[in-house]
C-alpha positions as CSV (number, residue, x, y, z in Angstrom):
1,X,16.0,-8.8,-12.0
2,X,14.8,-10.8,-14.8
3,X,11.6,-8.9,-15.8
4,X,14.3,-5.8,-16.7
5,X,15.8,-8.0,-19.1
6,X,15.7,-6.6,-22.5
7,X,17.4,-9.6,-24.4
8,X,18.2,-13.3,-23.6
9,X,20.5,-15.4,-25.8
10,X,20.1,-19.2,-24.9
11,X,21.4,-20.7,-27.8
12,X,22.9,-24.5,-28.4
13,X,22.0,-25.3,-25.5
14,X,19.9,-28.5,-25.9
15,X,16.6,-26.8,-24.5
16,X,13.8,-28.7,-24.4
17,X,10.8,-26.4,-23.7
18,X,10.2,-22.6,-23.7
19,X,9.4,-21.3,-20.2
20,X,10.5,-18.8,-17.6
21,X,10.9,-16.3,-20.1
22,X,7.1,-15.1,-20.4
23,X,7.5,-13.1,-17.0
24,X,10.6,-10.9,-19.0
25,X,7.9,-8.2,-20.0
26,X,10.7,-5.3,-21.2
27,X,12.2,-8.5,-23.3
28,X,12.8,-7.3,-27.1
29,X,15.5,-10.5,-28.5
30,X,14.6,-13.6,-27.6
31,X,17.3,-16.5,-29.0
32,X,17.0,-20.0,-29.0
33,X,18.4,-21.5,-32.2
34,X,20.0,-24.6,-31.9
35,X,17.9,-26.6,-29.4
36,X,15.2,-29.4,-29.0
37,X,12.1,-26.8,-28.8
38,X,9.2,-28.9,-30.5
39,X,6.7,-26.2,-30.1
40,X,6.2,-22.3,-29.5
41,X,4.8,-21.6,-26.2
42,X,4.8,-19.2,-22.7
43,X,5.0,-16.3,-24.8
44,X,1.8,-14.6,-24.4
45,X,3.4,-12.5,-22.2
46,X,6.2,-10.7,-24.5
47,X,4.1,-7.4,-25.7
48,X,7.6,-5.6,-26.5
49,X,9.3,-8.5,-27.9
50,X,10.5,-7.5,-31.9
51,X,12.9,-10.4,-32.8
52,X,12.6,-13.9,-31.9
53,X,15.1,-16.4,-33.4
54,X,14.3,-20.4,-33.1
55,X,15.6,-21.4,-36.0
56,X,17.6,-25.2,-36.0
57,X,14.7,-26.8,-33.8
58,X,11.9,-28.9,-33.6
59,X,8.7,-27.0,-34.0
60,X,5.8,-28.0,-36.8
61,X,3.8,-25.3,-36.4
62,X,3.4,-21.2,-36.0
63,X,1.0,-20.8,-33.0
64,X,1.0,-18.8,-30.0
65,X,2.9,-15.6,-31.1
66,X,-1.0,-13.4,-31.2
67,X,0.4,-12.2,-28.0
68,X,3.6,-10.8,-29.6
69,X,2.2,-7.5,-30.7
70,X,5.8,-5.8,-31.0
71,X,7.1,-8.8,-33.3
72,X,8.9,-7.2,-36.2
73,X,11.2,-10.0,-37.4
74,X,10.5,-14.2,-37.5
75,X,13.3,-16.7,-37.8
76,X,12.2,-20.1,-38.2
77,X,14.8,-21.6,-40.4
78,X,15.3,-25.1,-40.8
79,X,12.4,-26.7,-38.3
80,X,10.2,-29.1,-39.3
81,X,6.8,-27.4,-40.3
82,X,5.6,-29.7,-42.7
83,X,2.9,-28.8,-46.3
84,X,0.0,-30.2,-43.5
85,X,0.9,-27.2,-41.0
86,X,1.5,-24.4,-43.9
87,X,-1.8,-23.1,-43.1
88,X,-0.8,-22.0,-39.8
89,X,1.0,-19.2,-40.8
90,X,-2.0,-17.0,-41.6
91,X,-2.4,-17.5,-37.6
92,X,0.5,-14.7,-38.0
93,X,-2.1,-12.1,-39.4
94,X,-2.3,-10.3,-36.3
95,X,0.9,-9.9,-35.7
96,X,0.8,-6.5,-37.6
97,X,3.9,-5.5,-37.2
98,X,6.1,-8.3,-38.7
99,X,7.7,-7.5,-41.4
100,X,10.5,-10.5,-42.2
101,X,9.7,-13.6,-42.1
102,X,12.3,-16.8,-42.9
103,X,11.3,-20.4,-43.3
104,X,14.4,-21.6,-45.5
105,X,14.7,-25.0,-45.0
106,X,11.2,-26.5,-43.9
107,X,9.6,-29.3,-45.7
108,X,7.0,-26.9,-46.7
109,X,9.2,-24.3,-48.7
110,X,10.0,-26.8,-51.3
111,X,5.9,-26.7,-52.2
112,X,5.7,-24.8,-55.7
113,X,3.5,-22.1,-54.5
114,X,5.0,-21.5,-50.4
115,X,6.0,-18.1,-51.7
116,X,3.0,-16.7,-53.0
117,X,0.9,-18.4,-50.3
118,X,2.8,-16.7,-47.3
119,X,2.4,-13.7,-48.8
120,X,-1.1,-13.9,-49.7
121,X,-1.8,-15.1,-46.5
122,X,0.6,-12.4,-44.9
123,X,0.0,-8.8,-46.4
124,X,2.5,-7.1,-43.8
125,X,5.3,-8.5,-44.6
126,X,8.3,-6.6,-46.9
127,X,10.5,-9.4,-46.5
128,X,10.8,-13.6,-47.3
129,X,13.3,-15.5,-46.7
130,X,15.7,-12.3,-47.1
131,X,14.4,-11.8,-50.4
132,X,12.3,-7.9,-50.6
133,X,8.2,-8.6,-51.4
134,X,8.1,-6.1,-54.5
135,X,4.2,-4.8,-55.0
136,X,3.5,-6.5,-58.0
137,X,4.6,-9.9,-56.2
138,X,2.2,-9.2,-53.5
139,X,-1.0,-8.4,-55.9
140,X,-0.3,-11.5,-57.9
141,X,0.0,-13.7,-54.9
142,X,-3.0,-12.1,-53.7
143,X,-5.2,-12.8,-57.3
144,X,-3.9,-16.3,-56.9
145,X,-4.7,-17.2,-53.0
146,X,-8.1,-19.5,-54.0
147,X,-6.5,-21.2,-56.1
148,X,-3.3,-21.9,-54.3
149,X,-5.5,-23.2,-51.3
150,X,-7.5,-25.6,-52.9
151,X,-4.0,-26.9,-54.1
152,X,-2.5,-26.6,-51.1
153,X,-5.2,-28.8,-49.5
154,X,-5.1,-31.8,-51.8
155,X,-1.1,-32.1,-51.6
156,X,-1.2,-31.4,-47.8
157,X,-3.6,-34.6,-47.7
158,X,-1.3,-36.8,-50.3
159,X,2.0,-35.8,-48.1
160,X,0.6,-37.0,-45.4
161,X,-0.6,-40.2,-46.9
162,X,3.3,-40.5,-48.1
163,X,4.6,-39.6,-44.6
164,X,3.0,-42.1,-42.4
165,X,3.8,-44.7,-45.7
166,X,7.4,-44.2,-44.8
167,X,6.8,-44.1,-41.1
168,X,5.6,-47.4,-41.4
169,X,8.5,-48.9,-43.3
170,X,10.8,-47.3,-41.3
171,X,9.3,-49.0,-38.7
172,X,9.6,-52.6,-40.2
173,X,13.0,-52.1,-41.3
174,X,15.9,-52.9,-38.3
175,X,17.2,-49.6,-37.1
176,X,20.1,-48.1,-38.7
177,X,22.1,-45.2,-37.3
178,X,23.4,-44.6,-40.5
179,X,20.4,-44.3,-42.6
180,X,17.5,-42.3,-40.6
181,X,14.8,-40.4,-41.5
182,X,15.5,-36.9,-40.9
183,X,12.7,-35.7,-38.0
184,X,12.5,-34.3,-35.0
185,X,13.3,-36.9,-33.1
186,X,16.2,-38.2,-35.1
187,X,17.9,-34.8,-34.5
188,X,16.5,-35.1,-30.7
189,X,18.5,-38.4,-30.8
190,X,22.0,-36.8,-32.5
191,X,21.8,-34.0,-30.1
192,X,22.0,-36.1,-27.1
193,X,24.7,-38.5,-29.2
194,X,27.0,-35.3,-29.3
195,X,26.5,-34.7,-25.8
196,X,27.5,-38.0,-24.9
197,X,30.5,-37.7,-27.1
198,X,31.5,-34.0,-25.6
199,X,31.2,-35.7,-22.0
200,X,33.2,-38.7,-22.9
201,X,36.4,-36.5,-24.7
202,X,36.2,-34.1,-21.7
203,X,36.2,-36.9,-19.2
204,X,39.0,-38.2,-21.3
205,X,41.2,-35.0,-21.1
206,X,40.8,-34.6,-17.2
207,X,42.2,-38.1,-16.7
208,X,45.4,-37.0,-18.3
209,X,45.5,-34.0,-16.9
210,X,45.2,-35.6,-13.2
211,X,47.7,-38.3,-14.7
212,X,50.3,-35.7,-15.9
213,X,49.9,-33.5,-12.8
214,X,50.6,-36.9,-10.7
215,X,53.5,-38.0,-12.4
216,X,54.8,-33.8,-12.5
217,X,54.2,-33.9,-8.3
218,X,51.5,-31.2,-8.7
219,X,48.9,-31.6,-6.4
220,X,45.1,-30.4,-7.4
221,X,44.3,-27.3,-6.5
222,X,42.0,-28.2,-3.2
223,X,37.9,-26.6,-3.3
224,X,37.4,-23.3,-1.7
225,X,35.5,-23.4,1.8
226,X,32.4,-21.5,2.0
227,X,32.0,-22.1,5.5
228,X,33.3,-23.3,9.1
229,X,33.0,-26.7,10.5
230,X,30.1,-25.2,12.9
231,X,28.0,-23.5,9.5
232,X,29.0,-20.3,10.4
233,X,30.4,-17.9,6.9
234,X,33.8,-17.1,6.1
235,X,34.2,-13.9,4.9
236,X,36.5,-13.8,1.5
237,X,37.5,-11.3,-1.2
238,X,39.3,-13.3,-3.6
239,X,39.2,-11.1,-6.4
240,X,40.1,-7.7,-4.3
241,X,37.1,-5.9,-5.5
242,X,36.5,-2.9,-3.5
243,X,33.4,-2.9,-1.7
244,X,31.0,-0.8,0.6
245,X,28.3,-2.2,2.6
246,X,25.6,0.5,4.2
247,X,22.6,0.3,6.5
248,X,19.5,2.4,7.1
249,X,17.0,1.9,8.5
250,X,15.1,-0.6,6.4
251,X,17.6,-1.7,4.2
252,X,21.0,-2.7,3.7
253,X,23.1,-1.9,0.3
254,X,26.2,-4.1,-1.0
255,X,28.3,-1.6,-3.6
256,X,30.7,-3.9,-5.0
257,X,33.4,-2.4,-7.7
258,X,33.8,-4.9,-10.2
259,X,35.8,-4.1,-13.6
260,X,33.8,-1.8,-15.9
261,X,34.6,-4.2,-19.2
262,X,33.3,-7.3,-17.1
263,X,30.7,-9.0,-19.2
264,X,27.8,-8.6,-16.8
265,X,26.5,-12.5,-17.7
266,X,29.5,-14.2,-16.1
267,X,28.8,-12.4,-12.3
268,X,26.5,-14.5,-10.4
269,X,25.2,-13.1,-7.4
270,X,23.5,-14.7,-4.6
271,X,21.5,-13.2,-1.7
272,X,21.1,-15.6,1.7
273,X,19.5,-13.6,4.8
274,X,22.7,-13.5,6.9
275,X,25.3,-13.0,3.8
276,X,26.0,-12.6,-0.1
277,X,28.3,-14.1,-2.6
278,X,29.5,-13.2,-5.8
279,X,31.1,-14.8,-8.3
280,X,33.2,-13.9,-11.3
281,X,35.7,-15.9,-13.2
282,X,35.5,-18.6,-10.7
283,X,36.8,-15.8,-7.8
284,X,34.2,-15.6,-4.7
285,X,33.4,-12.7,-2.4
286,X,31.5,-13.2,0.6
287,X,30.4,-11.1,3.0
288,X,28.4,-10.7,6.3
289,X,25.6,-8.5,7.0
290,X,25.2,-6.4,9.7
291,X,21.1,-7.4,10.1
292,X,19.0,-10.2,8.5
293,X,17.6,-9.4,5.3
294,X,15.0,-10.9,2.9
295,X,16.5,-12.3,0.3
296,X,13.7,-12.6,-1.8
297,X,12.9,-9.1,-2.5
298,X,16.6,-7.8,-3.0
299,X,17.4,-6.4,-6.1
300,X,20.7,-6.5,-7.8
301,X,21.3,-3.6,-10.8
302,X,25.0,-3.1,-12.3
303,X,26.1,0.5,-13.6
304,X,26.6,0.4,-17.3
305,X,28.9,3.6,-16.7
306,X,31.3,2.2,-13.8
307,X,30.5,-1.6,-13.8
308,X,29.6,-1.3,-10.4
309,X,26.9,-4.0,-8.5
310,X,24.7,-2.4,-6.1
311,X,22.5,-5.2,-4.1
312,X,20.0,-3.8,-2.2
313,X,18.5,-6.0,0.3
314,X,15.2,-5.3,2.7
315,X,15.6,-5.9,5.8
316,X,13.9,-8.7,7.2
317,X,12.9,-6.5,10.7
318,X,12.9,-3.0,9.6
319,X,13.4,-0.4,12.2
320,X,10.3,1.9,12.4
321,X,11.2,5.0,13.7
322,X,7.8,6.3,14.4
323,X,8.1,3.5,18.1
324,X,10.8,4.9,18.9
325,X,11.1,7.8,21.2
326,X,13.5,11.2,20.1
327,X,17.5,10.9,21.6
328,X,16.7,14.0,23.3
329,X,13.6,12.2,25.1
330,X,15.8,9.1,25.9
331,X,18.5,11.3,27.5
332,X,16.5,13.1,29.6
333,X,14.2,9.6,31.0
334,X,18.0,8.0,31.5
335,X,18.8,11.5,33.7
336,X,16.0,11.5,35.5
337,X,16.1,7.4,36.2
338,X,19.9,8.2,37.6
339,X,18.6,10.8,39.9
340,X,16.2,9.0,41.2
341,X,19.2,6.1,42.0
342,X,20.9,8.8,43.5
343,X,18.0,10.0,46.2
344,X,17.1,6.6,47.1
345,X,20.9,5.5,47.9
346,X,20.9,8.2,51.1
347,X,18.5,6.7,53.7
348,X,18.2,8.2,57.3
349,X,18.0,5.4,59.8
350,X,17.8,7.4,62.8
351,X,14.2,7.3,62.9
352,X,13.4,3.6,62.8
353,X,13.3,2.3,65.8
354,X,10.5,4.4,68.0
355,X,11.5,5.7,71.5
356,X,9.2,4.8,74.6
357,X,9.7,8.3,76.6
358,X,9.4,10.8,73.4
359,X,6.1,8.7,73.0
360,X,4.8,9.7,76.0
361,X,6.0,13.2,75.6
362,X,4.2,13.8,73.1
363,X,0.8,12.8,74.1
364,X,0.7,14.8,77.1
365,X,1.3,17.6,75.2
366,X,-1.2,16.7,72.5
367,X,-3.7,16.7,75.6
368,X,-2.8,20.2,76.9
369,X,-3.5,21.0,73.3
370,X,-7.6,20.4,73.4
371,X,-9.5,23.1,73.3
372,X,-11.8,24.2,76.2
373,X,-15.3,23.5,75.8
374,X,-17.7,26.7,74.7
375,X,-19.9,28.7,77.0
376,X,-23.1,27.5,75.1
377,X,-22.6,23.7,75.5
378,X,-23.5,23.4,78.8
379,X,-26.6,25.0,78.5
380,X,-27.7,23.2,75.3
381,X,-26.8,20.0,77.3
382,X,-29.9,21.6,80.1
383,X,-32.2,22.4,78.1
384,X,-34.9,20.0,78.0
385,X,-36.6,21.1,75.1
386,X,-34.0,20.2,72.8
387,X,-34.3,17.4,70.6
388,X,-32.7,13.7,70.9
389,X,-29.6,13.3,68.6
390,X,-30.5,11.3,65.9
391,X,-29.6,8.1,65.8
């Protein structure tokens, strides 16, 4: 289901790394403003991706994005990319198809010549910062690009010298909430601060809600049950979304009607081999199948028209219908096995036990039965010129 995704929004949401998104190959937005992300990486993968917002982060350098051959637009506003890593934009040069590119708010855009650099060093773009490239711009940024590099490289060496001065005074100094050095990890360090604070206030209100429900007699609303004492599913339908289940022969599909203006991010939908679950708005419906099913190779896909969810789940045992015989074969074996019941039920015992006299009978008359010997046997048995009888 993920690799049909064609945009992800995972904003403010303290993220840490960039990964399971590189398998999203139909992904075109990627957001992830507002995190911890120190770096751009897993997104080799991303041929059709065109915007890609990480803007409020971490990251000191542009690297990794050669892979993003759709990339038309670049937000990386107020991160951390320092005069030192400047240089790595030209790493963008490939990326033929950007055309904006903003970097308001990084220690390198406060360098006299960051504008004429990037676009030096970036011929494709038509747009900075949200301000147009004109042509002219571009040719005198162009006629200037020696001369801004050689500069580049002597005050990329003297702010570094200056950072690691500071670094080390910081260092002596005693620490001091009040008066850090803006960095990546100081913001690493407020973001988990405000979380903190978020948990504490939260915690706070759910004490007096449990204190004000107490002293009002209302008692908390007790946790759904998933399942029976003995394991076993309970089937529910909380919500009253109509629903259709249907079975062929190697697969089972789950139609369930949920409301067409649902925002399709708050259904979560969950495929076990005996059973699924959905959940919306905190509402559960779970149901039974009729034959075990692998979950890993379902696939779920929602109607933008109807807001329908269809899962469709593989059977785990498929029927094959080539081992089986036709109905009309099967009928006619289960006729044939009842007949042959039928015939063997009626046995005739009369003839079981052999009688003495009707024995004797009927040898006597078996003897009058021989034949009498021929004319020319007795003479063959004379004749002494016949041969012995072999032995």
């Amino acid at each position: 289901m993920l690799g049909n995704l064609e945009e992800i929004a995972l904003h403010q949401l303290d993220i840490g790394r960039i990964e399971a998104v590189n398998n999203c190959r139909e992904l075109r937005i990627l957001l992830l403003q507002a995190n911890l992300i120190p770096r751009l990486e897993n997104l080799h993968r991303l041929k059709k991706l065109e915007y890609l917002n990480v803007a409020l982060n971490n990251i000191q350098r542009l690297e990794n994005l050669e892979g993003c051959e759709s990339l038309k637009k670049l937000d990386l506003t107020c991160n951390f990319v320092d005069l030192e890593q400047l240089a790595s934009v030209r790493s963008l040069r490939n990326n033929t198809r950007l055309e904006e590119l903003y970097m308001t708010g990084n220690p390198c855009a406060k360098w006299e010549g960051y504008r004429p650099y990037v676009l030096a060093s970036l011929p494709q773009l038509t747009k900075l910062d949200g301000t147009d490239v004109t042509r002219s711009e571009r040719i005198e940024a162009v006629q200037q690009l020696k001369a801004l590099e050689r500069t580049l490289a002597a005050d990329a060496t003297a702010n570094a010298r200056d950072n690691e001065a500071v670094r080390r005074r910081r260092a002596q100094e005693p620490d001091d909430g009040d008066a850090r050095e803006w960095c990546p990890e100081t913001r690493t360090l407020d973001a988990l601060e405000a979380r903190e604070r978020k948990l504490e206030v939260e915690e706070s209100r759910r004490a007096g809600q449990r204190k004000d429900d107490y002293l009002l007699g209302i008692e908390p609303d007790r946790p759904r049950r998933l399942f029976k004492e003995d394991g076993s599913v309970i089937q529910m339908n909380m919500g009253k979304w109509p629903f259709k289940i249907d079975e062929t022969r190697d697969e089972i599909v789950v139609d369930i009607s949920f409301p067409k203006f649902l925002d399709t991010a708050q259904i979560d939908a969950e495929v076990q081999p005996t059973y699924v679950r959905c959940t919306a708005k905190g509402k559960h419906i779970q149901l039974l199948l009729p034959d075990e099913v692998n979950a890993m190779a379902s696939v779920a896909v929602r109607s933008t028209t109807t807001g329908h969810l269809v899962l469709r789940c593989p059977k785990a045992r498929p029927l094959v219908e080539g081992l089986r015989a036709p109905p009309e074969q099967l009928e006619d074996k289960r006729a044939i096995a009842r007949e042959q019941i039928e015939l063997a039920g009626a046995v005739d015992i009369r003839g079981i036990v052999s009688d003495a006299a009707a024995e004797a009978e009927a040898k006597v008359a078996l003897a009058a039965e021989v034949p009498p010997p021929l004319e020319g046997d007795a003479e063959l048995d004379d004749d002494d010129d016949a041969p012995p009888p072999l032995e």
